[in-house]
C-alpha positions, 0 to 999 in steps of 0.5 A: 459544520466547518467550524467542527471540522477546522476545530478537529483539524486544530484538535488533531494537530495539537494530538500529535504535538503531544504525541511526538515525545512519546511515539516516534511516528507523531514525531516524524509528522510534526517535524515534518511539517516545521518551516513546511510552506517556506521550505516548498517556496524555496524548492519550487522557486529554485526549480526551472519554471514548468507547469505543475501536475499534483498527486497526492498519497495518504501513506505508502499504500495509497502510493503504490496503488496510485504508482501506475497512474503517477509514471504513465503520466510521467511517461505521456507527460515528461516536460511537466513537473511532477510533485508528490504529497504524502499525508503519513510519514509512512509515505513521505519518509520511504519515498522521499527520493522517488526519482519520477517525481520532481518534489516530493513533500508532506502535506500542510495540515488542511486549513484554508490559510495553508491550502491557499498557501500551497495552491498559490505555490503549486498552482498545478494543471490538476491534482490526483488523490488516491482512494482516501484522503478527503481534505475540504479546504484543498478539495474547495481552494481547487475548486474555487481556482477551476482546477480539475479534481480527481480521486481514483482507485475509490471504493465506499460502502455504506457504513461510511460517513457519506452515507449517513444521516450525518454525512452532510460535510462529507458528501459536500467534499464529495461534490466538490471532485471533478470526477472520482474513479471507483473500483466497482459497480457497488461503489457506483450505486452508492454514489449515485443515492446520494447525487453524485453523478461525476463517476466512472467505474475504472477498476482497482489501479492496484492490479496494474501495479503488482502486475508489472512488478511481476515483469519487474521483479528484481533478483535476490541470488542470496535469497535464491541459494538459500531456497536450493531448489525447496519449496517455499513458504513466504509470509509476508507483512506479518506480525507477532500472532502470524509468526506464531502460527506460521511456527507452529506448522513448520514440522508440517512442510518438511524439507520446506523452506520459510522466509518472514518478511514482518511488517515492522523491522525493528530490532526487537522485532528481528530479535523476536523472531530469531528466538521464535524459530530458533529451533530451525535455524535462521538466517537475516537478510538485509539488501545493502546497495545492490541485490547481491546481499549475503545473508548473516548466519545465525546458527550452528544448524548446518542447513538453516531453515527460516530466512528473516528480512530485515528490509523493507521494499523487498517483499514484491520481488521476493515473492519470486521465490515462493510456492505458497505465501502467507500475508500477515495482519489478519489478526489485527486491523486487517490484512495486508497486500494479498495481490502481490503474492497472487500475481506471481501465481502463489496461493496466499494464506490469510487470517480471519480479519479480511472481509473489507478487502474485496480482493481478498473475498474474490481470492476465497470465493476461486478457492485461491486464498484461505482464510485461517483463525486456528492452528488446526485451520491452518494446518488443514490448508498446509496439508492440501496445498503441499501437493504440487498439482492443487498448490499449481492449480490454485496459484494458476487462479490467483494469478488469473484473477490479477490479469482479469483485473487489469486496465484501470490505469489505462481507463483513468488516464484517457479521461483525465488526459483528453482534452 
């Protein structure tokens, strides 16, 4: 089984080479890794000498669910050196200049040369990966040196590989964890059928996150004079088919205002969305160096209607703002973060793809998040919640099942920092 899988690492690598003249992603992947190792030698040898801590992301989500964890041991911890690895350049080039990190780097793809490679420069006190992201020639070179291994923020089901009759390679990866923190008894159960036994039932670190980003949320007075006191409908992460339907209900919310925060900020992407909304005036939202960005008008309406952000980063705080938010991607892969709109006491809005998110399914089941496929569904919801006190009521739900939620964090870090 080795042999496949270094040959689908092979394989995989040799994909995106390929893939780099035509998609712009693939091509930050393989640039990225150019000169990779020698490049990590010289920013480690240049650096005082310190022991290391290792946490590793797959992509930007797995970041900021794995965020809590990562500054709380910055904070128990600030004389150690801190290094961060990102699989995806969706991670690496946002968070490239993350201030609580030392260094922050892509991962070398997993063969056994470069996980020796980068072990031998790292040689960290112990390594973190975050839900995803199974490397077997990392996950055994940290083994094989006695460093402790933890994933956290785990959840499985049993359709995936580990699970299944042919899950051999995978549930050996699974053995070789020092100790994996999962998000709920479900996960826990499953572990157990296969002999994994190294768990604990810690909880979701995500809602420790949008949590504090509540407390933390920064202030957009561009955004907040564009409200003018009206109730708002924030959709966030959205793409083309959210857009459309958020669209077609406007003329439901009158006197309401709408911000679209798309997934993508491409220029044809904000162009799009321009042209959708057209008709109710927009406005584009771009934050330069400090949150005091003026808006750019583009429309002779004399009270726009539609605010189009035209950033990424901003959508956790802006949230702020909102009565009602909407979270794209239900019409796609699946949906996108539905907590940091609950956090902020906001019934969220979803489409029909969102049963692989437990989250979502609990917000369902409290009547404090509705799932929508139609216009007509939809418009169903707008109707209901546009009254202030059901609106009130099923935010006050939302925001309480991200506050039973909490202390994941502080379960992780009292067993991976007890001696």
């Amino acid at each position: 089984m080795l042999f496949f899988y270094n040959l689908g690492i092979a394989l995989y690598t040799a994909l995106l080479w390929v893939l780099q003249f035509f998609n712009p992603k693939a091509k930050k992947w393989v640039k990225g890794r150019e000169g990779l190792l020698p490049a990590i030698a010289k920013a480690l040898q240049d650096a005082p000498p310190r022991s290391t801590l290792w946490f590793h992301f797959s992509s930007l989500g797995e970041f900021e669910q794995g965020r809590p964890v990562l500054e709380q041991t910055r904070q128990v911890m600030p004389q150690k050196r801190l290094v961060v690895t990102f699989f995806s350049p969706s991670g690496y080039e946002i968070r490239k200049g993350y201030p609580l990190a030392d260094h922050v780097f892509y991962l070398p793809t997993d063969t056994e040369a470069h996980a020796e490679a980068l072990l031998s420069l790292l040689d960290p006190e112990f390594a973190v990966f975050t839900k995803y992201d199974y490397w077997y020639h990392y996950f055994n070179g940290l083994r094989r040196r006695g460093i402790p291994l933890y994933v956290i923020s785990a959840i499985y089901n049993e359709k995936q590989s580990f699970f299944r009759w042919y899950g051999f390679f995978s549930r050996r990866m699974l053995a070789l964890v020092t100790h994996i923190f999962v998000q709920d008894q479900q996960s826990l159960a499953l572990l157990k059928t296969i002999g994994i036994n190294q768990v604990a039932v810690s909880g979701d670190t995500r809602f420790d996150r949008v949590a504090h980003l509540a407390q933390a949320a920064k202030s957009f007075p561009a955004v907040q004079d564009f409200a003018g006191g009206s109730p708002v409908l924030i959709a966030g992460s959205t793409w083309p088919k959210d857009e459309e339907l958020i669209k077609s209900v406007v003329s439901y919310l009158p006197g309401w205002k709408f911000i679209i925060a798309p997934h993508e900020i491409g220029e044809s992407r904000i162009l799009g969305i321009e042209s959708l909304f057209a008709g109710y005036g927009t406005i584009k939202f771009q934050e330069p160096d400090n949150s005091n960005a003026s808006v750019s008008i583009n429309t002779r309406r004399p009270t726009p209607n539609v605010l189009i952000i035209n950033n990424i980063g901003l959508l956790s705080s802006l949230y702020r703002y909102a009565s009602l938010a909407y979270i794209g991607g239900g019409f796609g892969a699946g949906i996108h973060n539905t907590l940091e709109a609950a956090t902020f006491n906001l019934p969220v809005i979803f489409g029909p793809n969102y049963q692989r998110f437990r989250e979502a399914r609990d917000l369902v089941s409290q009547k404090a998040g509705f799932s929508v496929a139609t216009t007509e569904e939809l418009a169903a919801v707008i109707e209901t919640l546009k009254e202030p006190a059901t609106r009130i009521a099923a935010g006050k739900k939302a925001g309480d099942y991200v506050r039973e939620n909490t202390g994941a964090t502080a379960v992780i870090l009292k067993h991976i920092l007890t001696p």
